[in-house]
Short mmCIF file of the C-alpha atoms (twelve columns), coordinates in Angstrom:
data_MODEL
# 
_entry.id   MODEL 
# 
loop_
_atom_site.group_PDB 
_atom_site.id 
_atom_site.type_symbol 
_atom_site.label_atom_id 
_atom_site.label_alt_id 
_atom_site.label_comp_id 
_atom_site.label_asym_id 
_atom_site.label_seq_id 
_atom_site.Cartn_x 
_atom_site.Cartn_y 
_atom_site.Cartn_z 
_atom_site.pdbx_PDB_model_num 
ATOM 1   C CA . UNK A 1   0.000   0.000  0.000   1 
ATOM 2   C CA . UNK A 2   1.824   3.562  -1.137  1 
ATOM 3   C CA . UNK A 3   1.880   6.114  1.338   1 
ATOM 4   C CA . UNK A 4   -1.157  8.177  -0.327  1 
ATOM 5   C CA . UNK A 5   -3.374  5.637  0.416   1 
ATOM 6   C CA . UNK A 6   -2.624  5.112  4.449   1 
ATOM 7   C CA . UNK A 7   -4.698  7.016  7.143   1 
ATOM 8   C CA . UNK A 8   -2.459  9.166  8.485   1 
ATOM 9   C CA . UNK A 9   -2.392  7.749  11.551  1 
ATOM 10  C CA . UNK A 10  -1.006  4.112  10.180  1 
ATOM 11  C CA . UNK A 11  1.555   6.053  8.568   1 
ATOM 12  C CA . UNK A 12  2.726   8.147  11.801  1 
ATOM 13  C CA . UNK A 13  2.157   4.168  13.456  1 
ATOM 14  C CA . UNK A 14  4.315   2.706  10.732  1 
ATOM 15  C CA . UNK A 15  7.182   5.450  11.342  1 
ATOM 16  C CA . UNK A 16  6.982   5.037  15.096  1 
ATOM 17  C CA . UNK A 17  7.353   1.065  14.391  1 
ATOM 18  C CA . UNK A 18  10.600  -1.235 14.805  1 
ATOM 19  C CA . UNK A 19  10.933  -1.028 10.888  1 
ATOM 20  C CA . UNK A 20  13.598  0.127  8.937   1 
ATOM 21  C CA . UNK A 21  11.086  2.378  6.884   1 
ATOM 22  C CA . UNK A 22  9.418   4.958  6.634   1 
ATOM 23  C CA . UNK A 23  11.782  7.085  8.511   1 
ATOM 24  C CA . UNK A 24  13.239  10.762 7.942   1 
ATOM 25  C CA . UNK A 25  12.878  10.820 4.139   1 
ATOM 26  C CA . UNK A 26  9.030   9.520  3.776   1 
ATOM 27  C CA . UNK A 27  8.536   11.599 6.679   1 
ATOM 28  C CA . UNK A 28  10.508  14.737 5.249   1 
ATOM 29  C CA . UNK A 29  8.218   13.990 1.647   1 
ATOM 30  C CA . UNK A 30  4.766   13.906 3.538   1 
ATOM 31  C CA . UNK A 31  5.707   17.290 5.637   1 
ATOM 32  C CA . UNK A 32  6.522   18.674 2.061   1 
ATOM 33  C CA . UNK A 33  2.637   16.857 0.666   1 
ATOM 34  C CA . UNK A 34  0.635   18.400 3.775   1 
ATOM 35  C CA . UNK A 35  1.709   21.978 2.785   1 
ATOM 36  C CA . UNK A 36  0.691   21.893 -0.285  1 
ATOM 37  C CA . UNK A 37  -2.111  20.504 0.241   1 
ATOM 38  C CA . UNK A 38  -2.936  23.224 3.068   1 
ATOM 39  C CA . UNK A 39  -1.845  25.688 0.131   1 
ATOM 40  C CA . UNK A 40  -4.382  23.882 -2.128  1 
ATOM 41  C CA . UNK A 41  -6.861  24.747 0.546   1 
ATOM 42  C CA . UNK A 42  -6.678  28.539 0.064   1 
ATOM 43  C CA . UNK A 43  -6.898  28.206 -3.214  1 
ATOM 44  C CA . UNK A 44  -9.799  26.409 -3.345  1 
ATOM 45  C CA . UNK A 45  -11.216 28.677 -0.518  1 
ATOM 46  C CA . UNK A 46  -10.433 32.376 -2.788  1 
ATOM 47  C CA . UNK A 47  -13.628 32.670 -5.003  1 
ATOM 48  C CA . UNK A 48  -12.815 34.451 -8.698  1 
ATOM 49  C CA . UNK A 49  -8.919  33.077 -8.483  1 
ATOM 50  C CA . UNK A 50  -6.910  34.913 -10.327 1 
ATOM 51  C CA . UNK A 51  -4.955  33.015 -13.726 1 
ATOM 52  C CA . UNK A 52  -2.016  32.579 -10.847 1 
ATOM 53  C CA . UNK A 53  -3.953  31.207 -8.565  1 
ATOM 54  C CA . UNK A 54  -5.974  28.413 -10.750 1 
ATOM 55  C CA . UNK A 55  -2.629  27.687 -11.867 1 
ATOM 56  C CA . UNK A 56  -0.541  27.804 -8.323  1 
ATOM 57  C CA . UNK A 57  -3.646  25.284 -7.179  1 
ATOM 58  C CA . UNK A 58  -3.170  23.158 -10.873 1 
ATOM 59  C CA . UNK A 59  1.235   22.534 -9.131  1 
ATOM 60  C CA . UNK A 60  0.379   22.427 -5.915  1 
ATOM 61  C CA . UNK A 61  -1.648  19.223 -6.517  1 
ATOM 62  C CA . UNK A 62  1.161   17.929 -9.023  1 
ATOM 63  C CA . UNK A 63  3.661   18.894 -6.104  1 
ATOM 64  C CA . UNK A 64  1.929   16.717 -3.366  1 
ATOM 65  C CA . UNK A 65  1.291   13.908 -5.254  1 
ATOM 66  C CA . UNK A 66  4.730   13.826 -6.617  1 
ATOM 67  C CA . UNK A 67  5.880   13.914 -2.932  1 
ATOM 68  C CA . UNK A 68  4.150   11.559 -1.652  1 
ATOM 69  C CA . UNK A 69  5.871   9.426  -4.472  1 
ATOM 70  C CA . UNK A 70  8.863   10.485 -3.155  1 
ATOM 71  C CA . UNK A 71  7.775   8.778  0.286   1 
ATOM 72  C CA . UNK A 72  7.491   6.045  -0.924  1 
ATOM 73  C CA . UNK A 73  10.554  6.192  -3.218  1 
ATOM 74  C CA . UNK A 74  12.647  6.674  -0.113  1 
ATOM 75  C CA . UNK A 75  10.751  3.791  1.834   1 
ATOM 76  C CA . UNK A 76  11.895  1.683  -0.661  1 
ATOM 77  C CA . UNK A 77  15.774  3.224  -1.055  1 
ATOM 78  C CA . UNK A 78  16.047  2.726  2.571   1 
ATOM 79  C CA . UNK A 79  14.395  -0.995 2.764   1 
ATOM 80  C CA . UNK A 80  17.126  -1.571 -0.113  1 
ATOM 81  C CA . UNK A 81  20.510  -1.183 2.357   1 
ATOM 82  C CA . UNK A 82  18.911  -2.584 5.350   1 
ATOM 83  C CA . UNK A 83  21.123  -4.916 7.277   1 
ATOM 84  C CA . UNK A 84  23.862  -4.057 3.619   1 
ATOM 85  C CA . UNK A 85  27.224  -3.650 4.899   1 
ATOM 86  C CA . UNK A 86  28.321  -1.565 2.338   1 
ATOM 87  C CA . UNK A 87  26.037  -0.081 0.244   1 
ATOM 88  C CA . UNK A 88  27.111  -0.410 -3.786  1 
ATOM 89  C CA . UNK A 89  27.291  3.206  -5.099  1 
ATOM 90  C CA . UNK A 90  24.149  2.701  -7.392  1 
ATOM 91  C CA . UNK A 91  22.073  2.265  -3.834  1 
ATOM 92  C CA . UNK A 92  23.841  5.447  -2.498  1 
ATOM 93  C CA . UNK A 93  23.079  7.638  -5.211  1 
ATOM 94  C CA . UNK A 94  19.164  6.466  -4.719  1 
ATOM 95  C CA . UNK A 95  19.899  7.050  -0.574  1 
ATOM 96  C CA . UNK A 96  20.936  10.891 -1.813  1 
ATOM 97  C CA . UNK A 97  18.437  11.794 -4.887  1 
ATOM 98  C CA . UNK A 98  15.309  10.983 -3.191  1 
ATOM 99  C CA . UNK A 99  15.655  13.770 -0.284  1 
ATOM 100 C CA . UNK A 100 17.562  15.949 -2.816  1 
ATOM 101 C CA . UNK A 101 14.096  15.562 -5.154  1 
ATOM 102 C CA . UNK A 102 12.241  15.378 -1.712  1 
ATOM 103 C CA . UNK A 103 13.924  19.563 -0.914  1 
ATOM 104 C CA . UNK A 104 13.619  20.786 -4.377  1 
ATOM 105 C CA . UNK A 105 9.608   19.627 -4.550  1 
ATOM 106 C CA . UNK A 106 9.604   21.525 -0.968  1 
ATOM 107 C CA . UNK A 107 11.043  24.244 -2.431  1 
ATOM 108 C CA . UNK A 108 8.444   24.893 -5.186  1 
ATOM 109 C CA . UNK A 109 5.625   24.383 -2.844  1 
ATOM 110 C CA . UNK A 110 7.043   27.130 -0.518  1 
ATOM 111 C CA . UNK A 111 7.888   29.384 -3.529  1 
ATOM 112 C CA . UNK A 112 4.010   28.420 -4.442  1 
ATOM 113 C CA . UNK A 113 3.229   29.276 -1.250  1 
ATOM 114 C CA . UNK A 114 4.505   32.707 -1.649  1 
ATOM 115 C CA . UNK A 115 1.512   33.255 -4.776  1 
ATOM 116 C CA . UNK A 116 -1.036  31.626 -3.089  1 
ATOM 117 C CA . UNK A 117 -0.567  33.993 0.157   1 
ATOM 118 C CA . UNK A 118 -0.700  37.181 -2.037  1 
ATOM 119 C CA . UNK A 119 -3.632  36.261 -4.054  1 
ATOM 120 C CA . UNK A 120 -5.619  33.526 -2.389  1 
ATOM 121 C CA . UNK A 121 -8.365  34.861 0.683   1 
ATOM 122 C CA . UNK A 122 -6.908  37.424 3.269   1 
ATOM 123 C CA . UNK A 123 -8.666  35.183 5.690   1 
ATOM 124 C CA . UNK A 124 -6.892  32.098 4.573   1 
ATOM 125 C CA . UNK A 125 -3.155  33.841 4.209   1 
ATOM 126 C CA . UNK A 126 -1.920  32.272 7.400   1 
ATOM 127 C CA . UNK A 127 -2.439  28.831 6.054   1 
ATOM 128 C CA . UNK A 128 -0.510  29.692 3.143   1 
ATOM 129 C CA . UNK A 129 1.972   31.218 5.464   1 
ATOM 130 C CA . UNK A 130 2.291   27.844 7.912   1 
ATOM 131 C CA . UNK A 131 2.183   25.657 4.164   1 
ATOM 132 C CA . UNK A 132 5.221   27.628 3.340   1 
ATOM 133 C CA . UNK A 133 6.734   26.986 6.738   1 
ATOM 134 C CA . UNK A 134 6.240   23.230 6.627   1 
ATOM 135 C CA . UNK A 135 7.514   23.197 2.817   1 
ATOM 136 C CA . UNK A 136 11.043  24.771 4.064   1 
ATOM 137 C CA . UNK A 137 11.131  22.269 7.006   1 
ATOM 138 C CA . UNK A 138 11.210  19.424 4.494   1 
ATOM 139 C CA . UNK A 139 13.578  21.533 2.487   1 
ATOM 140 C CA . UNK A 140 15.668  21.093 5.755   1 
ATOM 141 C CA . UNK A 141 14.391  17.800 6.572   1 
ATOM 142 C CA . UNK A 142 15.429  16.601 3.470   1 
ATOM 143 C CA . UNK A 143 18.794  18.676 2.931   1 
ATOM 144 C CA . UNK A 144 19.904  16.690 6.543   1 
ATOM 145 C CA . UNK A 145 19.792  13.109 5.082   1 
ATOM 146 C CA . UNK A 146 21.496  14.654 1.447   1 
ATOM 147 C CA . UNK A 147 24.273  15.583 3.770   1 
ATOM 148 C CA . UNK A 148 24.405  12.736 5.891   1 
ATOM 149 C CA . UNK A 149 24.672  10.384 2.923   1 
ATOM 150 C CA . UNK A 150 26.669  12.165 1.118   1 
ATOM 151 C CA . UNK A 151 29.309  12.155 4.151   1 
ATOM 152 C CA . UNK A 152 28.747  8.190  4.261   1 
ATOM 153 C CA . UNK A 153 29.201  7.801  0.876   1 
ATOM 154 C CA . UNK A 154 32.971  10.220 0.940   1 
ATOM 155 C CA . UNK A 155 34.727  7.878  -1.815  1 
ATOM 156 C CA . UNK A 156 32.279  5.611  -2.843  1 
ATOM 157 C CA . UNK A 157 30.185  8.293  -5.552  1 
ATOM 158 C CA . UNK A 158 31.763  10.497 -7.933  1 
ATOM 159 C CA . UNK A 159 33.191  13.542 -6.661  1 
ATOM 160 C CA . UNK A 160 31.677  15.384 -9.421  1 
ATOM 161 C CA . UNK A 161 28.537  13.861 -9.113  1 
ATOM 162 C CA . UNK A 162 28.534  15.228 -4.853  1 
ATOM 163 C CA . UNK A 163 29.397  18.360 -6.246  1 
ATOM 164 C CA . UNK A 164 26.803  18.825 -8.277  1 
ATOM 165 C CA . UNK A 165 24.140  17.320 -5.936  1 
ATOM 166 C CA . UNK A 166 25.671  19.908 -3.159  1 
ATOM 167 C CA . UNK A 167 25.130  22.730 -5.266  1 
ATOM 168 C CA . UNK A 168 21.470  21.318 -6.486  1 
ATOM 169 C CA . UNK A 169 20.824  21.256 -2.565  1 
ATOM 170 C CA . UNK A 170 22.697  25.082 -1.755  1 
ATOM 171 C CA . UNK A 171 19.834  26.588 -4.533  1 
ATOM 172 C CA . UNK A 172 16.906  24.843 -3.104  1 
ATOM 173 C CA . UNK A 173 17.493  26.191 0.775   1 
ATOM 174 C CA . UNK A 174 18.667  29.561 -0.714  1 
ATOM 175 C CA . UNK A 175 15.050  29.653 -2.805  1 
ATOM 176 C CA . UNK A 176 13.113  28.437 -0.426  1 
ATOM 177 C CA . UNK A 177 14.804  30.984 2.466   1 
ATOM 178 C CA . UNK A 178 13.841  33.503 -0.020  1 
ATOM 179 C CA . UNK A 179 10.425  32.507 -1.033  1 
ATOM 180 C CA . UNK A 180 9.580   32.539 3.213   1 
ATOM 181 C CA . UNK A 181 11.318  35.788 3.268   1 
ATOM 182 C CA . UNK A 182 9.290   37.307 0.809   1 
ATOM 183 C CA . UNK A 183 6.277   35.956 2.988   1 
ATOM 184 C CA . UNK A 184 7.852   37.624 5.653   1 
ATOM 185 C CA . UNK A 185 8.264   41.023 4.023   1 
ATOM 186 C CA . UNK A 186 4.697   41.176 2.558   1 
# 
């Protein structure tokens, strides 16, 4: 059963559980799916959206469902190198892209986040502004377990590879910092 189609609670029951999986990364991916889906909310709360707004709603729900994908993408990575030794280098490039995909998605909800709050319902804005909120903590979430397996991996993945992956994860905290600023500042 994927992660979209678990009662919350089982999931948070699963996570708590002596299992290897779902831990941070499915965990990370569903904080990332709730705010956008409390971001949907506003938008389907604002009556006469705006072109930006229909179409903010139209990612948002790609967003979500694409993270919780992700959850169960990194469910799977991680059920993969239980109990392995030595993870081959194929296994810890899957470890690192799923939170790396799991911050970016984050990232575009909170920059969504940012359109939604300015034209969705001025009585709905502080939803938008805690969505944003939860999308950078999986930004963070996930940019935690890039870095942690990508310091367990030191000389088992290309170089270039962590380089590039390091810089992919730099942009999406800088964005997202800015797209919560720009909350901030409105």
């Amino acid at each position: 059963m994927t992660v979209a189609e678990r009662a919350i609670g089982a999931f948070l029951d699963d996570v708590a559980s002596p299992a290897v999986a779902p831990s941070a990364g499915a965990t990370a991916a569903v904080t990332g799916a709730m705010a956008a889906a409390l971001c949907e909310m506003v938008c389907v709360h604002t009556a006469d959206a705006s072109p930006a707004l229909v179409a903010a709603r139209e990612d948002l729900a790609a967003r979500r469902a694409r993270l919780l994908s992700l959850a169960d993408a990194d469910a799977a990575a991680v059920d993969a190198v239980a109990g392995v030794a030595t993870p081959d280098e194929a296994a810890l490039v899957r470890l690192t892209m799923v939170p790396l995909r799991v911050a970016e998605s984050s990232r575009d909800v909170a920059e969504d986040a940012v359109v939604v709050a300015e034209e969705g319902t001025t009585s709905a804005r502080t939803d938008a502004v805690v969505g944003a909120s939860l999308a950078r903590a999986a930004v963070a979430a996930g940019a935690s377990m890039v870095r942690a397996n990508l310091d367990a991996a030191d000389g088992a993945v290309d170089e270039a590879w962590a380089r590039a992956v390091r810089k992919r994860l730099a942009a999406a905290e800088r964005e997202a910092d800015a797209a919560l600023g720009r909350l901030d500042g409105a």
